[in-house]
C-alpha positions, 0 to 999 in steps of 0.5 A: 466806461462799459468796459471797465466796469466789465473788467471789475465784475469779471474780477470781483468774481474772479475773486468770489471763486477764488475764496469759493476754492479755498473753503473747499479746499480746492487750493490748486484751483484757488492758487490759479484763480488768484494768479490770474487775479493779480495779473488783472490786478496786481496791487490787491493785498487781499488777492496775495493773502488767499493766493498765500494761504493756497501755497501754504496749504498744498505745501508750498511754502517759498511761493506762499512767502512770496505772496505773503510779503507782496501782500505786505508790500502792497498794504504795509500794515497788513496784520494777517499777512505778517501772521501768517508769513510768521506761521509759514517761516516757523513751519520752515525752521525759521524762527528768527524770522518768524518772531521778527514778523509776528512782532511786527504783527503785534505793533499793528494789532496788539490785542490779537492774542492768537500773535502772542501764542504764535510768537510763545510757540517760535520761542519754545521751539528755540528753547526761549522759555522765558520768552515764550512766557511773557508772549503767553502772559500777554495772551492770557492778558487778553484771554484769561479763559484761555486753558491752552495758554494757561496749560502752556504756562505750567510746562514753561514754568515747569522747564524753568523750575519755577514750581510757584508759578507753574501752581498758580497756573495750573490751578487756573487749568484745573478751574476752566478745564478739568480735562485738561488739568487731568494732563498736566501730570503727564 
């Protein structure tokens, strides 16, 4: 039994250093210190997660996908994982997949508005500007304050020459953020 309970404080601090690196942007050291985790462990999602967000951060995108969907696959209904492997497909040029993913995302957790602006972005990157307005629509749902989505509102509404609406929206940036509104006629 003493053994055991070795083995868990030798991976609990496994996993305090690991989180250490990442907010010090030591992410090489993370990504060794949290293969070695999973060696230890290797159904901890939440060691897959930080171990993707270390790839994802030194560039490494197939091998931060990898940890990413092992994460899902070891805790199905992980939001954050999805989000990310969302972000990480985008950065790929994946945007099929990217918006799969996220969608799944949003099932899990509807009201995480940051999925929604994730999925507009996917959109627009396909050229997909109605699409990208009903994502931001229900981000702006859950943040009516939010002046980058209402400011992206304007240019989507704008690409499809609905000037109507693009006022509405527009009026909202000039009210929460002068600055802001001050570029929309760029």
């Amino acid at each position: 039994m003493k053994h055991a309970v070795g083995i868990k404080t030798d991976y609990a601090n496994l996993i305090s250093k690991g989180q250490r690196y990442l907010s010090l942007g030591m992410f090489r050291d993370a990504v060794n210190i949290y293969e070695h985790a999973i060696i230890i462990n290797p159904r901890d999602a939440e060691a897959y997660y930080n171990l993707g967000n270390a790839y994802e951060n030194i560039g490494m995108f197939k091998e931060a996908i990898r940890a990413y969907k092992q994460a899902i696959s070891s805790k199905s209904k992980y939001f954050h994982a999805m989000n990310k492997l969302g972000i990480v497909y985008s950065k790929l040029g994946k945007m099929k997949e990217a918006i799969t993913v996220t969608k799944r995302a949003i099932a899990i957790m509807p009201n995480a508005s940051t999925a929604y602006k994730n999925l507009a972005s996917y959109h627009e990157k396909l050229g997909e500007f109605r699409e990208a307005i009903d994502s931001l629509k229900h981000a702006v749902a859950l943040e009516p304050d939010d002046s980058k989505a209402h400011f992206k509102l304007v240019k989507y509404y704008l690409k499809l020459n609905d000037k109507s609406s693009a006022s509405i929206h527009s009026q909202i940036v000039k009210k929460l953020s002068p600055q802001m509104a001050g570029r929309l006629h760029n």
